[in-house]
C-alpha positions in Angstrom: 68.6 174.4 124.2 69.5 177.5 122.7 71.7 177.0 119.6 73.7 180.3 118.2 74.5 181.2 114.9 77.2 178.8 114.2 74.3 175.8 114.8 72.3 176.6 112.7 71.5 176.7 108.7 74.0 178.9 106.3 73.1 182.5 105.3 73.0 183.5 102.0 75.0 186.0 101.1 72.0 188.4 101.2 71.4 188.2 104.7 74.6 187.4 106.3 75.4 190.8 104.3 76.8 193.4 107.5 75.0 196.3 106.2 71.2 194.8 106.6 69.7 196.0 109.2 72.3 197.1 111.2 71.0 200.0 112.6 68.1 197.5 114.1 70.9 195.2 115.1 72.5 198.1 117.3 68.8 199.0 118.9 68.2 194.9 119.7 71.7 195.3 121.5 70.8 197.3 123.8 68.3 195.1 125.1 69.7 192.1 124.1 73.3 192.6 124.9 74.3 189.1 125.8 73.4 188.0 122.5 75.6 188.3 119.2 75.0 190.6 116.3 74.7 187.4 113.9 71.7 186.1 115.9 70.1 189.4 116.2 69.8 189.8 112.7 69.2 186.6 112.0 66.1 187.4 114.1 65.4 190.7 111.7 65.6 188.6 109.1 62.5 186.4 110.2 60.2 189.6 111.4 61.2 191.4 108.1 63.3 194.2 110.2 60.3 194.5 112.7 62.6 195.5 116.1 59.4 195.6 118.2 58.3 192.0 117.1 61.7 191.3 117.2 62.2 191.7 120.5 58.7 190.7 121.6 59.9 187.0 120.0 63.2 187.6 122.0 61.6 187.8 125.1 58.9 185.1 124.7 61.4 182.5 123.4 59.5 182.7 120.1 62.0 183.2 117.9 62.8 180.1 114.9 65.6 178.3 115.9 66.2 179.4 119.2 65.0 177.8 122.8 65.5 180.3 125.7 64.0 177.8 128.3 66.8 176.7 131.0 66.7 173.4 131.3 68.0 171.8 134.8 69.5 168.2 135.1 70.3 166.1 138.1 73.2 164.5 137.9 
């Protein structure tokens, strides 16, 4: 299940800062449009500012603390 930023572990204040990577923030947005800034860079964060492995994790579901897969129930 996919858990956004408020699920998951605190930032420090070095990398909830707005001003890191934002530029890569805005580039993963364009792809990535349903998902928020906060988990974008959060994503940066873990791939070092890397947008191409980035969004490569994105789209493979690779990405720490995130689980893309739908998952149907019956009920």
């Amino acid at each position: 299940m996919y858990n956004s930023s408020s699920f998951r572990r605190p930032q420090t204040t070095a990398e909830a800062a707005p001003e890191k990577y934002r530029n890569e923030v805005q580039q993963l947005k364009e792809l990535f449009e349903t998902w928020s800034n906060e988990d974008l860079q959060s994503v940066l964060i873990e791939t070092s500012g890397d947008v191409e492995l980035a969004a490569a994790r994105i789209s493979e579901g690779q990405s720490a603390g995130y689980d893309l897969r739908i998952t149907v129930t019956h009920t």
